[in-house]
C-alpha positions in Angstrom: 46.7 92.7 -18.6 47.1 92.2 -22.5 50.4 90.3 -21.6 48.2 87.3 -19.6 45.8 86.6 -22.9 46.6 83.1 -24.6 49.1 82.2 -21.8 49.8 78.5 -20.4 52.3 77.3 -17.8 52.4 73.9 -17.1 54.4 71.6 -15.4 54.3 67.7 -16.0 56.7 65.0 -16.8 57.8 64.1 -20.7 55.7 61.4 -22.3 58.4 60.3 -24.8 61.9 61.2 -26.5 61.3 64.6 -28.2 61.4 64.5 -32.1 64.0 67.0 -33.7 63.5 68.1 -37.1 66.0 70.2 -38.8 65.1 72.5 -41.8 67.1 73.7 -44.9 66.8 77.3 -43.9 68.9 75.7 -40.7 65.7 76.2 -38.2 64.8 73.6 -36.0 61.6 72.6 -34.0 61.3 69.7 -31.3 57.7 68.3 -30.7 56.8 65.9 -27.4 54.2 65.1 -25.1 53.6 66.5 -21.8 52.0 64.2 -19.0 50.3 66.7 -16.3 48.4 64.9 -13.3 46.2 65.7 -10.6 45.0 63.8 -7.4 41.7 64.1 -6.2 39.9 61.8 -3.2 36.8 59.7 -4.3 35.2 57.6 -1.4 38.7 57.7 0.7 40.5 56.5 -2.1 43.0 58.7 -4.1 43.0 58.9 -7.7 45.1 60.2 -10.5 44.2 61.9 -13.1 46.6 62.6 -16.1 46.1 65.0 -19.1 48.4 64.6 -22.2 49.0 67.7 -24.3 50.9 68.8 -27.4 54.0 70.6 -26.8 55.8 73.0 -29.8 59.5 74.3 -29.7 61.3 75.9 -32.1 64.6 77.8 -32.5 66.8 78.1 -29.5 64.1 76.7 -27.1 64.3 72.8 -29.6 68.3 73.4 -29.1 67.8 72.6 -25.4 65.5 70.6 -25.6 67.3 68.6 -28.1 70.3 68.6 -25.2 68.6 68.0 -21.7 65.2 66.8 -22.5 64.4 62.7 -22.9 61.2 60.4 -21.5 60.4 61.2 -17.8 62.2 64.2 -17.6 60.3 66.8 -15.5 59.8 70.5 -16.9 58.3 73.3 -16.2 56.9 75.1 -19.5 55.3 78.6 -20.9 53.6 79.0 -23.5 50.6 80.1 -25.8 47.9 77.4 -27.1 47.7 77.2 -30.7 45.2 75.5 -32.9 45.3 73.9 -36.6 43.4 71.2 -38.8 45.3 68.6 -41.9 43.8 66.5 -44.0 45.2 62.4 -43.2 45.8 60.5 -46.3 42.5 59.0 -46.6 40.7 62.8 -46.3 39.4 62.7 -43.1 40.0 66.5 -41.2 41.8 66.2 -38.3 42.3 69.1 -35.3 45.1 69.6 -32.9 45.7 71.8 -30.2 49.5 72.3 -29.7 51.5 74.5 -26.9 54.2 76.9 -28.3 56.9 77.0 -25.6 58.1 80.5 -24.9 60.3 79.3 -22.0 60.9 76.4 -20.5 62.6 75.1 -17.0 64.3 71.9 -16.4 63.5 70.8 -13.0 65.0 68.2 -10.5 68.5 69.7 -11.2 69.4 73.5 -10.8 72.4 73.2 -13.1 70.4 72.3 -16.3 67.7 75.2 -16.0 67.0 77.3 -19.0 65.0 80.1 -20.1 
C-alpha cells in the first residue's frame, strides 16, 4: 500500500503549448495545463464541469513532451501532487499546487504512446 500514497492519474486535454526550459546543467522541465471535465445532469440538462491543474515534467518525460505534446492534445498522466509558495514582485505570497509527471500516455494515436 505505501506505493498508492501521493499518487494522481489523470486524463484531460492540454490547455496550452507546453513551455520548455532548458538549464545549464543540460536538464530540462516542460510545464502546461491540464483541462479535466466531468458531466453531471441538473434539471435534465447536462453540464460540464472542467478543473484546470498544474502539470510538472522534467528530464526524459519534458523530452516527449517537448516532441508530441501541443494545445488540445489528449493525455493520460501519473503523477504525485506537489505543493510550494513565492513571493510576486510586489510581496504578496503566492501558493501552487503542481503535478510531477511520473509517466505519461499520449492518447488518440497508439504510435505516439510513451511511458
Amino acid at each position: 500500500m505505501s506505493n498508492l500514497r501521493n499518487q494522481v492519474q489523470l486524463i484531460g486535454n492540454v490547455g496550452n503549448a507546453p513551455e520548455i526550459k532548458n538549464f545549464e546543467s543540460g536538464k530540462k522541465v516542460s510545464t502546461f495545463s491540464l483541462a479535466t471535465n466531468e458531466y453531471y445532469h441538473k434539471e435534465g440538462e447536462k453540464i460540464q464541469q472542467t478543473d484546470w491543474h498544474n502539470v510538472v515534467a522534467w528530464g526524459k518525460q519534458a523530452e516527449l513532451i517537448e516532441k508530441y505534446v501541443d494545445k488540445g492534445k489528449e493525455v493520460a498522466i501519473r503523477g504525485k501532487l506537489t505543493s510550494r509558495s513565492y513571493e510576486t514582485e510586489t510581496g504578496e505570497k503566492r501558493y501552487v499546487t503542481e503535478i510531477l509527471v511520473n509517466e505519461i500516455l499520449f492518447l488518440g494515436n497508439k504510435e505516439n504512446s510513451y511511458q
